[in-house]
C-alpha angles and dihedrals in degrees: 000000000000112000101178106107122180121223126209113200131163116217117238112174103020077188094071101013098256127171146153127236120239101174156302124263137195092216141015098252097056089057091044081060099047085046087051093042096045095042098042086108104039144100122256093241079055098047092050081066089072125099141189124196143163132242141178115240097237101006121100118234121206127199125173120235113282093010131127118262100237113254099002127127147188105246095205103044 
């Protein structure tokens, strides 16, 4: 069984590291997709919002305050 899951998020307050969750995906391509999907109308100031990150189904991940999530990228920068 496969446990890497991709998470798409959008920032919303780059101050305090908010976001907002926009869903969970079994492979990369699948998230790339719901990027392109969710961002087809927007501008590209909009679309540069948009993540994309990894995570292990069962297994924590910690990341310190105003650090990268490792191996996550913004799709449209």
């Amino acid at each position: 069984m496969n446990n890497k899951l991709w998470i798409v998020g959008k920032i919303t307050n780059v101050l305090n590291d908010g976001w907002d969750f926009i869903g969970v995906f079994s492979d990369e391509p699948l998230a790339l997709n719901a990027v392109s999907r969710v961002c087809t109308s927007l501008t590209d100031e909009e679309k540069s919002k948009y993540f994309i990150a990894p995570a292990k189904l069962n297994e924590p991940y910690f990341c310190a305050d105003g650090c990268d999530w490792e191996g996550g990228y913004f799709p449209f920068e």
